[in-house]
Every structure is written in structure tokens, then in C-alpha cells.
MMTF fields as JSON, N, C-alpha, C and O atoms, coordinates in Angstrom:
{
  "mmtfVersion": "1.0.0",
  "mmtfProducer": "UNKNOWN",
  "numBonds": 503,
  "numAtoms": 504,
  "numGroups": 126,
  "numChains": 1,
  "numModels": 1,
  "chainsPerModel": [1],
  "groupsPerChain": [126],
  "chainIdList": ["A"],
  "bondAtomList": [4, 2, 8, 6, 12, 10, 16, 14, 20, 18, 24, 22, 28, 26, 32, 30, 36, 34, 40, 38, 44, 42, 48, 46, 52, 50, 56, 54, 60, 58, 64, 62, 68, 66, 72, 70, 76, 74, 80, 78, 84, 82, 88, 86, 92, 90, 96, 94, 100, 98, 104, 102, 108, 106, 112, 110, 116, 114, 120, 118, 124, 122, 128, 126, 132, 130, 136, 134, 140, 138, 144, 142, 148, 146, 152, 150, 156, 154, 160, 158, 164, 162, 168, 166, 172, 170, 176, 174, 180, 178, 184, 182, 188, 186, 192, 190, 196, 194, 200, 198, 204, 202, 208, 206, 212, 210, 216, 214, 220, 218, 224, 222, 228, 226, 232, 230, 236, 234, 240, 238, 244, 242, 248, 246, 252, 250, 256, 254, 260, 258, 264, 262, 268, 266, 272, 270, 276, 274, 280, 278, 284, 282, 288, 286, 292, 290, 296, 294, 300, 298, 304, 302, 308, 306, 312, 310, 316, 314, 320, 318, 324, 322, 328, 326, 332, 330, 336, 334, 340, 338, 344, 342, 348, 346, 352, 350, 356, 354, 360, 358, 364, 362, 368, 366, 372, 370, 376, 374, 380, 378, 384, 382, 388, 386, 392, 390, 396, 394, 400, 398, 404, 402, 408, 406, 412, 410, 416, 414, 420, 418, 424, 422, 428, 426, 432, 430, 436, 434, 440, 438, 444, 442, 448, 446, 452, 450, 456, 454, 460, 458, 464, 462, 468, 466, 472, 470, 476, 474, 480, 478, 484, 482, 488, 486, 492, 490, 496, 494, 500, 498],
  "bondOrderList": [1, 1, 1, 1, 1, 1, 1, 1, 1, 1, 1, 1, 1, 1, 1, 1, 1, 1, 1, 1, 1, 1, 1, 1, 1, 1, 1, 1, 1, 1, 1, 1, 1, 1, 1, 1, 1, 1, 1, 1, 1, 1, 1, 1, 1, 1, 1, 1, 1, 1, 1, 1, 1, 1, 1, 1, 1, 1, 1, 1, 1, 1, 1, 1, 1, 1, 1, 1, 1, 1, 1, 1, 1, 1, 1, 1, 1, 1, 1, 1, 1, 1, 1, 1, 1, 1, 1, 1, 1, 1, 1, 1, 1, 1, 1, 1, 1, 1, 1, 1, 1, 1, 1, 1, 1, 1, 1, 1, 1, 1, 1, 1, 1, 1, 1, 1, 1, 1, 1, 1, 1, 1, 1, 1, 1],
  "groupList": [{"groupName": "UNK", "atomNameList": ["N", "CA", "C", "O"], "elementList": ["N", "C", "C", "O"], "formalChargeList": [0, 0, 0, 0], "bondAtomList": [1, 0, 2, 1, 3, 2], "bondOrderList": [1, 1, 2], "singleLetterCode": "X", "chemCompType": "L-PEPTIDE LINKING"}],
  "groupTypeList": [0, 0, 0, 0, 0, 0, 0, 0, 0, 0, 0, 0, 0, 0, 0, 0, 0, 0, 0, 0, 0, 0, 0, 0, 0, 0, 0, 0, 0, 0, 0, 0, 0, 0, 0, 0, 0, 0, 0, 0, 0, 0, 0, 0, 0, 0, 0, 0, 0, 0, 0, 0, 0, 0, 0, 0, 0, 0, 0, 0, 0, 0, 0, 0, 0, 0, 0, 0, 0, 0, 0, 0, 0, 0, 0, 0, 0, 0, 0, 0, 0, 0, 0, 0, 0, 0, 0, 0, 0, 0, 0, 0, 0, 0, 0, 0, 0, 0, 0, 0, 0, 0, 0, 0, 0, 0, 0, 0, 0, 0, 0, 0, 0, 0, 0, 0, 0, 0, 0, 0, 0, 0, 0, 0, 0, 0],
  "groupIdList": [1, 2, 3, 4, 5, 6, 7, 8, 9, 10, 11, 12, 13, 14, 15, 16, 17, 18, 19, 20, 21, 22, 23, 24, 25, 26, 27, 28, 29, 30, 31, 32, 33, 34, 35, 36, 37, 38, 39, 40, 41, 42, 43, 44, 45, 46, 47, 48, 49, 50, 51, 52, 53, 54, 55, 56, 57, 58, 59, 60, 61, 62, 63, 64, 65, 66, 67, 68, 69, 70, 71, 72, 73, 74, 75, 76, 77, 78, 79, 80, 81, 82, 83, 84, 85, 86, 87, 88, 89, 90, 91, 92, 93, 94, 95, 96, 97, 98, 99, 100, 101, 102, 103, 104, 105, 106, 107, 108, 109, 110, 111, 112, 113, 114, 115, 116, 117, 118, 119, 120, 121, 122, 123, 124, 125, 126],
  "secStructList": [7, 7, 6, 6, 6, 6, 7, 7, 7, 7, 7, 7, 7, 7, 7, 6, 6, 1, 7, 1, 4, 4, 4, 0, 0, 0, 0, 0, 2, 2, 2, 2, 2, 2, 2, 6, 6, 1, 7, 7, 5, 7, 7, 7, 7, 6, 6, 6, 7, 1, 2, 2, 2, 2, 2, 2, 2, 2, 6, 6, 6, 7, 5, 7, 7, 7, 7, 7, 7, 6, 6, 1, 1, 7, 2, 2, 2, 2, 2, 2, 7, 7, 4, 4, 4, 1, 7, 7, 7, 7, 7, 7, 7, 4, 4, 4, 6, 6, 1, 7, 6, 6, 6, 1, 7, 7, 7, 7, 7, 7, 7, 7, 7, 7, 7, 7, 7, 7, 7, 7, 2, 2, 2, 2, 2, 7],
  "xCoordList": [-12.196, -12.654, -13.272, -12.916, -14.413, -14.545, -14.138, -13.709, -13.879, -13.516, -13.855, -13.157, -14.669, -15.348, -15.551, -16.237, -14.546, -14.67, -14.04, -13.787, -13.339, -12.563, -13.975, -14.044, -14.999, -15.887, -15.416, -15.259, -15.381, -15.352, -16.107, -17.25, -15.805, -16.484, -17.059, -18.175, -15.736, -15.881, -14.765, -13.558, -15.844, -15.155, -15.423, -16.587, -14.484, -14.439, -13.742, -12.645, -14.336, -13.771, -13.349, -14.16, -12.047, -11.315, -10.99, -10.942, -10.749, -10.551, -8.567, -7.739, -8.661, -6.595, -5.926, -4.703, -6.584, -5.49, -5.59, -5.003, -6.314, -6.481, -5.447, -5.091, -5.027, -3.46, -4.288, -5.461, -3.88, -4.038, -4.531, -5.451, -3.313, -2.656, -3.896, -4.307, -4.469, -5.596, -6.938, -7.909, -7.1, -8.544, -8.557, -9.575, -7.14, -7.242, -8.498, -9.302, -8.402, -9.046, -10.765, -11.567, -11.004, -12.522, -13.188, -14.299, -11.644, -12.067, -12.084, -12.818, -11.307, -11.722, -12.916, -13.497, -13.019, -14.959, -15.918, -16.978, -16.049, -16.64, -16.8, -17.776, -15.096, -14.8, -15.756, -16.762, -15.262, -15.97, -17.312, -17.906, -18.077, -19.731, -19.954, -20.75, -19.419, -20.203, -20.037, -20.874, -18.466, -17.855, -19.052, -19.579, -19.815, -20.056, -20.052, -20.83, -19.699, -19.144, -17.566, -16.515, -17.82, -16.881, -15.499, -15.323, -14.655, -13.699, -12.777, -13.131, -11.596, -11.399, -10.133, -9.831, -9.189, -7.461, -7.747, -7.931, -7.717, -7.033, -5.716, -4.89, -5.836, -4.68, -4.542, -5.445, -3.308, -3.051, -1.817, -1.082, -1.448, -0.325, 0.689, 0.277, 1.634, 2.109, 2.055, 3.035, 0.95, -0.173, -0.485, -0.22, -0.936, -1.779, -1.13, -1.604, 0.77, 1.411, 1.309, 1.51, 1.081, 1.188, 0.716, -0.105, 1.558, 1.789, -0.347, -1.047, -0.581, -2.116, -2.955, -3.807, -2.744, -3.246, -3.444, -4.52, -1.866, -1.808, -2.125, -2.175, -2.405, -2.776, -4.475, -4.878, -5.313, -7.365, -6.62, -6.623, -6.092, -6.517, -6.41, -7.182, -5.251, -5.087, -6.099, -6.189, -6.604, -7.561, -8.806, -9.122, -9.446, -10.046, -10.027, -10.962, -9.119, -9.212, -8.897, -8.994, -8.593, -8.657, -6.853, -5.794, -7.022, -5.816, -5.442, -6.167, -4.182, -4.023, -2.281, -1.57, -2.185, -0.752, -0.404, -1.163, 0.319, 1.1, 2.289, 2.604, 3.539, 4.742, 4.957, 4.022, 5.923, 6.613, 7.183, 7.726, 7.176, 7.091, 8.926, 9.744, 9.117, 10.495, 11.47, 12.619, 11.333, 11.452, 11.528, 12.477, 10.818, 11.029, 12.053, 12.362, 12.493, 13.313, 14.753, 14.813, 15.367, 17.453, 17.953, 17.633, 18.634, 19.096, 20.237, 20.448, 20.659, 21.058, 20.377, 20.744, 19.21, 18.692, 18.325, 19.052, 17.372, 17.394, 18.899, 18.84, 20.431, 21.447, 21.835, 22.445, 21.34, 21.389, 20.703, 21.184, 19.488, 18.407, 19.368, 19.987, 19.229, 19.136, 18.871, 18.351, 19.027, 17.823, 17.68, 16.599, 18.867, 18.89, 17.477, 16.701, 17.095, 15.68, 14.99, 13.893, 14.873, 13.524, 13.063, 13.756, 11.423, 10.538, 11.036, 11.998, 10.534, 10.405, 8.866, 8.373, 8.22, 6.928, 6.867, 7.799, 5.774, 5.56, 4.813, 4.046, 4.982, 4.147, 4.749, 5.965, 4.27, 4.498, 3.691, 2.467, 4.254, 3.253, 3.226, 4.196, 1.944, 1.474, 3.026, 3.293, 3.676, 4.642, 5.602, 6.487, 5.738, 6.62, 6.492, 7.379, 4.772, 4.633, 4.973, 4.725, 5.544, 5.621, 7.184, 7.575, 7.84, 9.51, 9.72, 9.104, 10.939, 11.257, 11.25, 11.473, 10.902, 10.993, 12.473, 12.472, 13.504, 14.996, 15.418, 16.487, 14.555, 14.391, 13.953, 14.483, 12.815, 11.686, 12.495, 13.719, 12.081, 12.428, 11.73, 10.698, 12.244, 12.336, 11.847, 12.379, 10.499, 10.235, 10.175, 9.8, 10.909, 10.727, 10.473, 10.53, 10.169, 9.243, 10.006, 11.107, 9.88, 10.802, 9.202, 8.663, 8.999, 8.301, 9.236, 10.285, 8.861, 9.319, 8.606, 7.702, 8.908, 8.519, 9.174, 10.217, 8.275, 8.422, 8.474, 7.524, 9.092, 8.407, 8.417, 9.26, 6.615, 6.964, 7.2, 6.759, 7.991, 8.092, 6.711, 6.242, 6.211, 5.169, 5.439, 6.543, 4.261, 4.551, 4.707, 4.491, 5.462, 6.747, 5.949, 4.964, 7.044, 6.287, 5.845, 5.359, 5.685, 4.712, 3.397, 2.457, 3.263, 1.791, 1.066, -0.044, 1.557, 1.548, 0.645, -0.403, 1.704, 1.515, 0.157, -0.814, 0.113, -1.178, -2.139, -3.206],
  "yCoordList": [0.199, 0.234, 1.605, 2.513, 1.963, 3.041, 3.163, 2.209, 5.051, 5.567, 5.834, 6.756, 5.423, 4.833, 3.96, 4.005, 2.868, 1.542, 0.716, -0.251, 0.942, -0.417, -1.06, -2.271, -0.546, -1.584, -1.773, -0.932, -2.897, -3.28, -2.53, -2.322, -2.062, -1.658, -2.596, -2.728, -3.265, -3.903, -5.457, -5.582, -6.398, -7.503, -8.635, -9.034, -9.207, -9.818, -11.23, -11.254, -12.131, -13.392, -14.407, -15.142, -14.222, -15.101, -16.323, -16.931, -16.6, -18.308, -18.036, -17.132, -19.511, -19.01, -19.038, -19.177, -18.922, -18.798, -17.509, -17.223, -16.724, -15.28, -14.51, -14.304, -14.122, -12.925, -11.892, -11.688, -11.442, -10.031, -8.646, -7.831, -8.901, -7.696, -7.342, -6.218, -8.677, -8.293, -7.925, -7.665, -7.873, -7.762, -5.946, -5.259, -5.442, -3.753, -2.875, -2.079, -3.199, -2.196, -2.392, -1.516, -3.69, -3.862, -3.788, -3.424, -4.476, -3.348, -1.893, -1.201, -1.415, 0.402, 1.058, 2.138, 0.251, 0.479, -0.024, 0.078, -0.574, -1.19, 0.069, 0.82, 0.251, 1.32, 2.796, 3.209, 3.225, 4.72, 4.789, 5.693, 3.168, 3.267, 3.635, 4.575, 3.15, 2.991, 4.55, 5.254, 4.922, 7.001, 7.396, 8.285, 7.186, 8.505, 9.382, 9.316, 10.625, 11.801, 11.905, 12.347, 11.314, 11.772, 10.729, 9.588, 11.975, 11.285, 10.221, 10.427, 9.093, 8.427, 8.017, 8.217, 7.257, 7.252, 5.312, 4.555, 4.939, 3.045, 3.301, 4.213, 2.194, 1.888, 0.37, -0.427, 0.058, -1.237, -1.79, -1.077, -3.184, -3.618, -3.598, -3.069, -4.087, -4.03, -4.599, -4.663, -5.256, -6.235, -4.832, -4.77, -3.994, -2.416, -1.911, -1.527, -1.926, -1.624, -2.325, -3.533, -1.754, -2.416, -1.022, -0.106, -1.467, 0.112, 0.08, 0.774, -0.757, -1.218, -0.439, 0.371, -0.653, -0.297, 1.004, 1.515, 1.747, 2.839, 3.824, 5.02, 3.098, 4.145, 4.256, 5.282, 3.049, 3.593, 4.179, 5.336, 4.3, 4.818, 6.374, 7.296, 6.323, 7.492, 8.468, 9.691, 7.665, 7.715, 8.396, 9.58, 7.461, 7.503, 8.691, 8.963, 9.138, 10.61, 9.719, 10.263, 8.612, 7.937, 8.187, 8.143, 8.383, 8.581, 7.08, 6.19, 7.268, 5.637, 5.902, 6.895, 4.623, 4.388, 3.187, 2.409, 2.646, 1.378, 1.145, 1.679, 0.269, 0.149, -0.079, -0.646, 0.135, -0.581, -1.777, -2.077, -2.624, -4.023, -3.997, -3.186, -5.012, -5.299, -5.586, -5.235, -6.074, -6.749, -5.572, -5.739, -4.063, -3.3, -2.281, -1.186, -2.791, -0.874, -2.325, -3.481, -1.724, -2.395, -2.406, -1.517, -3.349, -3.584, -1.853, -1.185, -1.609, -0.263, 1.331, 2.259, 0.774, 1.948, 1.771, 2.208, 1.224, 0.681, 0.988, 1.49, 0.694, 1.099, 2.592, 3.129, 2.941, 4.536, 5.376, 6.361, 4.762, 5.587, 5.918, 5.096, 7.536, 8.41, 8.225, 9.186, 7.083, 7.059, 8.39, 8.811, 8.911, 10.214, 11.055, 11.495, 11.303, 11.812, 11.02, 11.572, 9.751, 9.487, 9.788, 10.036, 9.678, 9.727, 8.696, 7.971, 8.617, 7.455, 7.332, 8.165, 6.605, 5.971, 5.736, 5.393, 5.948, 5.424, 4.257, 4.285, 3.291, 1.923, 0.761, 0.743, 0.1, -1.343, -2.676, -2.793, -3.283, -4.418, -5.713, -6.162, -6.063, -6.579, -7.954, -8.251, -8.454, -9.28, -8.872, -9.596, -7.613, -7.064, -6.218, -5.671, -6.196, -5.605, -5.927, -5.241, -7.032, -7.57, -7.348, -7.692, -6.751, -6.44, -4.952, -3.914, -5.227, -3.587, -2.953, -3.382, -1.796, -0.658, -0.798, -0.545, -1.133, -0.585, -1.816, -1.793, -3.079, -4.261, -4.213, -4.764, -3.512, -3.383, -3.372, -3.405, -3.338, -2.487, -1.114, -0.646, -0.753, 0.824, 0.757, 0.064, 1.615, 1.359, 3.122, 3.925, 3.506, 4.672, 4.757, 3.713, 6.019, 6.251, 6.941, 7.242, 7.349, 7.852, 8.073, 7.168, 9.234, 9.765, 9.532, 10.165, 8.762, 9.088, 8.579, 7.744, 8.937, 9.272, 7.444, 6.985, 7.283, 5.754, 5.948, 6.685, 5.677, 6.233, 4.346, 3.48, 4.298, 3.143, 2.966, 3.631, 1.915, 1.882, 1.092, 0.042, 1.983, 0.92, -0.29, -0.834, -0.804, -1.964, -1.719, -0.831, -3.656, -3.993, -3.553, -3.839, -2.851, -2.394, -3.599, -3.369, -4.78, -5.744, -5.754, -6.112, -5.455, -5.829, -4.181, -4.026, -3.139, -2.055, -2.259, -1.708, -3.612, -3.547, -4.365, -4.149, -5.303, -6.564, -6.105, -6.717],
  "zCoordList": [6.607, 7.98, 8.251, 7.501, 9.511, 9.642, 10.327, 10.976, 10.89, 11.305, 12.527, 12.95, 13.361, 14.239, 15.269, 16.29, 14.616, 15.348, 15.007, 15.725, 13.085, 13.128, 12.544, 12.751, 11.924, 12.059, 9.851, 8.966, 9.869, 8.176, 7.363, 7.771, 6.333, 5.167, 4.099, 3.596, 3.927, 2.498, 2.682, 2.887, 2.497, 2.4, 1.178, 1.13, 0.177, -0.721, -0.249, 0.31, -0.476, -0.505, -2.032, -2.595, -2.42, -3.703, -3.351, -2.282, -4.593, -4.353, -4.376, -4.485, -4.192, -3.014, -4.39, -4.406, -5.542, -6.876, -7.466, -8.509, -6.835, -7.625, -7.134, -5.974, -8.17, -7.461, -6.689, -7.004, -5.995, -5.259, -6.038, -5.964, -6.847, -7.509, -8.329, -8.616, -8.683, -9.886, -9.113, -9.824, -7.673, -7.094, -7.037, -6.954, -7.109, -6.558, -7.435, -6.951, -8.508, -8.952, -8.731, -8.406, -8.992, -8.339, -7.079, -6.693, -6.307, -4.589, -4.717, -4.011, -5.588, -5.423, -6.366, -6.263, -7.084, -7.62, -6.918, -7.536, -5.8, -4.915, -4.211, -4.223, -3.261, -2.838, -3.294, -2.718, -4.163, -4.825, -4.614, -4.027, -5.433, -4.872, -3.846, -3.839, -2.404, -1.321, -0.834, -0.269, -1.298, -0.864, -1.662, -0.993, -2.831, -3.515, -3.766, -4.718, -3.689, -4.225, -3.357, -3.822, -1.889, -0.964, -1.426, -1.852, -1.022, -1.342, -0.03, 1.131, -0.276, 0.618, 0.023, -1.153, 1.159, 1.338, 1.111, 2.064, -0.138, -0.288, 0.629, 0.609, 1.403, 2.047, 1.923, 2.176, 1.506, 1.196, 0.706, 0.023, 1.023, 1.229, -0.375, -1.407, -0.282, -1.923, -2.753, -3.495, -3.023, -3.799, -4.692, -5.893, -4.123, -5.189, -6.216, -7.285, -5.613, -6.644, -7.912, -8.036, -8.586, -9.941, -11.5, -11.552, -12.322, -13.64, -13.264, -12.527, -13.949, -14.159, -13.113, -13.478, -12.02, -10.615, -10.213, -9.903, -10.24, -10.392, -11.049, -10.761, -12.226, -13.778, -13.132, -12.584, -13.312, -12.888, -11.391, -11.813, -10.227, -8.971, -9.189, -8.925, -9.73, -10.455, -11.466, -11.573, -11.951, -13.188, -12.377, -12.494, -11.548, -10.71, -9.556, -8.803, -9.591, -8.099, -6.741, -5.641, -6.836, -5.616, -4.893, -5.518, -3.75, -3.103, -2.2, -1.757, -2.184, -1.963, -0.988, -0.836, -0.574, 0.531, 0.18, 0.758, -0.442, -0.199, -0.483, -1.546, 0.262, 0.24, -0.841, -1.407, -1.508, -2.717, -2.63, -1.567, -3.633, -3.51, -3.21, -3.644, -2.457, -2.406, -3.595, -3.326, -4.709, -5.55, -6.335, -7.101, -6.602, -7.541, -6.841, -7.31, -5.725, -4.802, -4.864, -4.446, -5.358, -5.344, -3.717, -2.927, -3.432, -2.198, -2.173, -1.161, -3.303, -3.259, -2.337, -1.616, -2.999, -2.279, -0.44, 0.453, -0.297, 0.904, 1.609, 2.732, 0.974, 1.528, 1.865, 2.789, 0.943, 0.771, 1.967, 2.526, 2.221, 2.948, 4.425, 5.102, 4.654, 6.092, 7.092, 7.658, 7.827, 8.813, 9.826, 10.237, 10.114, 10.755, 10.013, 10.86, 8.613, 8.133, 8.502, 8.576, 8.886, 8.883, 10.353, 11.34, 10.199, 11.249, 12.565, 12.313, 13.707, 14.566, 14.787, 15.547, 14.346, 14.894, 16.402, 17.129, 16.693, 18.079, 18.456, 19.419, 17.795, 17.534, 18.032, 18.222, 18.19, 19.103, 18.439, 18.486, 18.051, 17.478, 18.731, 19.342, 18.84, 19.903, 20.423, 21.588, 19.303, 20.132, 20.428, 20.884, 20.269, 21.511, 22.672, 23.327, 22.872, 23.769, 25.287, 26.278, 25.205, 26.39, 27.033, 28.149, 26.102, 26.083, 26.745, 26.5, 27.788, 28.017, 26.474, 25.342, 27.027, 25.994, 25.161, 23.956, 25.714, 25.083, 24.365, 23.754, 24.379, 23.485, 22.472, 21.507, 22.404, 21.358, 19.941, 20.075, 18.82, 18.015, 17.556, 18.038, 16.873, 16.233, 15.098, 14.231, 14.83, 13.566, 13.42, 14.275, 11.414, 11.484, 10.004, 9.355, 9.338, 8.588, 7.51, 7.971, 6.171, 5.351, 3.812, 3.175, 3.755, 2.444, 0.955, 0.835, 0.054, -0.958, -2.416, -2.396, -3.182, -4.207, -5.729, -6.194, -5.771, -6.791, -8.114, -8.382, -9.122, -10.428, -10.776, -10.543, -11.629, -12.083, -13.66, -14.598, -13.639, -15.563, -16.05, -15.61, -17.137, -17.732, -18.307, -18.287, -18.915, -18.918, -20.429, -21.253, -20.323, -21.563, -23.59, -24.271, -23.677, -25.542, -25.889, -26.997, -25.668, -26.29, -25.762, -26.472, -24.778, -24.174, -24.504, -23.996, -25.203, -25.713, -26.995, -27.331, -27.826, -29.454, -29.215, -29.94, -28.187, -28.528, -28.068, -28.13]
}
């Protein structure tokens, strides 16, 4: 999106059997063309994560934001987390805008750091 307006940059249309996971890296060569020299922040959902993904964005100079997939963070950790450290956002998503304030929920924010494992020594050897 720009910065501007919200107005679209870049839109790709897949057919409903293509994983996600596999469109990241050709949206961010898409991406890079249109930046040319300048640099720019991928922001995107946790479809991006992936060893594969991370390794070209990386590769690439490209700076990027996306959650970690549920499925790779342990119900452990999530238990663990501070909320006293984390941030409070000041955000409202439109279906609850209609709620007193002390209804709402609370959304808050926490920086951290992912390490991913590469992928499995077979897909290494082949």
C-alpha cells in the first residue's frame, strides 16, 4: 500500500490451491522491482514465515514483519509471556467499535526474537 492513501501497490491473483507460503518470494521480487534501489518494510501475515522465505528476504536486504505461525511457538511459551512488558496498542478493530471502552478488548504488543530450524537433512541431501 502507499503511504499516501492506502492506495494498492501490488496485486496478484492465485488459483484457491496455491499455498500462500509459496507466493512470498515472487511477491517480494515484484516488490524490489517496483522500490528500485529504495528500500521497503514486507509486511505480512504468517503465511511469509517459512526457513525458505526467510533465507531470499534475507538474502535480498528486504526488511519484513510477520507473526509467527501458531503451530511453530509451544502453548508453553505464549504461557510464559509478561504481559506487564508488553506494549498496549491503541487500536480498535471496527467490531468493537461500537462497545464502551472498558468492554473492548486489549490488544498489546511484545518484540521478540524467532530462531527458525532449517529444513529437514533430507531435503538438504536431494
Amino acid at each position: 500500500m502507499s503511504a499516501d492513501g492506502g492506495i494498492p501497490l501490488h496485486a496478484r491473483v492465485f488459483g484457491g490451491g496455491a499455498a500462500e507460503v509459496s507466493q512470498v518470494v515472487g511477491a517480494m521480487k515484484d516488490l524490489r522491482a517496483m522500490a528500485g534501489e529504495r528500500d521497503f518494510l514486507m509486511v505480512a501475515d504468517s503465511k511469509l514465515v517459512s526457513y525458505s522465505n526467510v533465507c531470499a528476504l534475507l538474502a535480498a536486504g528486504v526488511q519484513f514483519i510477520a507473526p509467527a505461525p501458531a503451530v511453530q511457538v509451544k502453548d508453553e511459551v505464549y504461557a510464559a509471556l509478561d504481559l506487564a512488558q508488553a506494549t498496549v496498542v491503541d487500536w480498535t478493530p471496527d467490531r468493537e467499535a461500537g462497545k464502551p471502552t472498558e468492554r473492548r478488548e486489549t490488544y498489546r504488543v511484545l518484540e521478540d526474537t524467532h530462531t527458525l530450524t532449517g529444513p529437514p537433512a533430507r531435503a538438504i541431501l536431494s
